[in-house]
C-alpha positions in Angstrom: 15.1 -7.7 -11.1 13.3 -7.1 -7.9 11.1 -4.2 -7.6 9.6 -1.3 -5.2 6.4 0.4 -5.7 4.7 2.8 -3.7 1.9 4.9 -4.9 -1.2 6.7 -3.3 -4.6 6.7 -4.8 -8.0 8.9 -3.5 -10.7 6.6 -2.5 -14.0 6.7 -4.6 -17.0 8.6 -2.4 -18.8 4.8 -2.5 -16.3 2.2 -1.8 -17.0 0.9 1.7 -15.8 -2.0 3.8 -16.9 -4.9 1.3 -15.2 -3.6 -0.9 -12.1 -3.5 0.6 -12.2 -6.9 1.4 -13.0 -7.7 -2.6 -9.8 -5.8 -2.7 -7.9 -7.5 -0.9 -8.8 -10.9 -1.9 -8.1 -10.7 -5.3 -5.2 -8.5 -4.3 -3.8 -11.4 -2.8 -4.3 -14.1 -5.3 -3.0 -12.4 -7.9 -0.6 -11.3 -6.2 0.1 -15.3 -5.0 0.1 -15.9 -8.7 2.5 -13.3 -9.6 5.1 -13.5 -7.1 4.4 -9.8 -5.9 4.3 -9.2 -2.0 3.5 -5.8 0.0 0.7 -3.9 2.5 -2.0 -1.9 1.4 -2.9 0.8 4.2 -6.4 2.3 4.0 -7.5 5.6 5.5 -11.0 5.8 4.1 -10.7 8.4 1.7 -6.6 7.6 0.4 -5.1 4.2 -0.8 -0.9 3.7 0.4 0.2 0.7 -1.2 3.5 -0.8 -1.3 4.5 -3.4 -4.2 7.1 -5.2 -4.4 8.4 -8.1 -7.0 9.4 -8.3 -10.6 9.7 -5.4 -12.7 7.3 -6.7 -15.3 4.7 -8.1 -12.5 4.8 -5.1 -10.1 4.1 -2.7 -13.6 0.8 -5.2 -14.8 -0.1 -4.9 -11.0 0.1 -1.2 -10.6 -1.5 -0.6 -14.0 -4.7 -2.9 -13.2 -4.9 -0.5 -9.7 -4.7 2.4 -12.0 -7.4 1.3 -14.1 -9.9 0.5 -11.3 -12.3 2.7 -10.8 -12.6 2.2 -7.2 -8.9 4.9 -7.6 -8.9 8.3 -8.6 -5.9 10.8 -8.5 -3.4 8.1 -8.5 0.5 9.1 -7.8 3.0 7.4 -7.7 5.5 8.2 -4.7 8.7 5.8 -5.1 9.9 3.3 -7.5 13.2 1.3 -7.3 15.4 -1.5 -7.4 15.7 -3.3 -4.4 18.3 -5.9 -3.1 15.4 -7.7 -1.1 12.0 -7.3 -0.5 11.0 -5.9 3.2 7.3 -7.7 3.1 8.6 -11.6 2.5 5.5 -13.0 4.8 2.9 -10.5 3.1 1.2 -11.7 -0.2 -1.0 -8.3 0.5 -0.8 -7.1 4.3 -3.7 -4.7 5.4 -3.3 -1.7 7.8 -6.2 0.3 8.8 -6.0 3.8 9.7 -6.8 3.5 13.4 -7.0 5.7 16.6 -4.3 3.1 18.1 -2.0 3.3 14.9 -2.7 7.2 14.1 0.7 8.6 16.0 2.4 5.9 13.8 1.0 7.4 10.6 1.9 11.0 11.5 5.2 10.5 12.6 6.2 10.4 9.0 3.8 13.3 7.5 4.3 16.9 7.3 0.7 18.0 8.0 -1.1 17.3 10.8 -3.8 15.0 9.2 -2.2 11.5 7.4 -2.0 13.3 3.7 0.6 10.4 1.6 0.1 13.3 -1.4 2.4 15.5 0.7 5.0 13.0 2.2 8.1 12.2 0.1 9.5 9.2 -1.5 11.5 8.3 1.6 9.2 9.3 4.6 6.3 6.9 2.9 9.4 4.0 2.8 10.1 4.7 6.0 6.4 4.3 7.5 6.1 1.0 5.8 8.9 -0.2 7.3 7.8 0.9 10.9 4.3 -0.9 9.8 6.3 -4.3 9.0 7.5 -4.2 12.8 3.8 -3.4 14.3 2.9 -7.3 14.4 -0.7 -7.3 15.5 -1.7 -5.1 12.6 0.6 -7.3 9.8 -2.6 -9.7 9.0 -5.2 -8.9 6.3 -9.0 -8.3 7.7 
């Protein structure tokens, strides 16, 4: 059974760039490993991530984010069955919160600043899938 995950986290005061790219890397072999695909946007203070694979894989996955301590506050904003996965060509995409993307972001948010804490279920599905069709920002860093 296929699987969708999305959750938000609060970034820790001293992550920085390195460490998103330690992140990511082992984000996206172990993600290789476990058959699990999906895009991690970063704002530099708030984790969105989107899972998506087995049931079993995606829950290991989200519970090893949980217990990171690079995460605080996480929540969880959608889970479900899905027909298909929506990210096929990302093992773990990366999308930075940029001044180019930023209309993209709050398009789908109630407040005026990117807040995922505030957006429902369906406007956080519905910014990943606008993300999947901004090509130049579909590569990780």
């Amino acid at each position: 059974m296929l699987v969708r995950l999305i959750y938000a986290s609060r970034v820790q005061p001293d992550v920085g760039p390195g460490d998103i790219d330690q992140i990511l890397q082992v984000s996206q072999a172990n993600n290789a490993r476990d058959g699990i695909t999906g895009a991690l946007c970063y704002t530099g203070s708030v984790f969105l991530q989107c899972l998506e694979g087995g049931r079993d894989q995606v829950n290991a996955a989200y519970h090893r984010i949980v217990a990171d301590a690079r995460h605080s506050d996480p929540l969880l904003l959608g889970l479900r069955e899905i027909a298909q996965r929506d990210f096929t060509e990302w093992g773990m995409g990366y999308v930075g919160y940029t001044a180019e993307n930023r209309a993209l972001f709050l398009k789908y948010c109630p407040r005026p600043e990117f807040d995922p804490y505030t957006m429902s279920g369906a406007s956080v599905e519905a910014l990943f899938q606008a993300l999947i069709g901004v090509a130049r920002w579909k590569s990780a860093r």
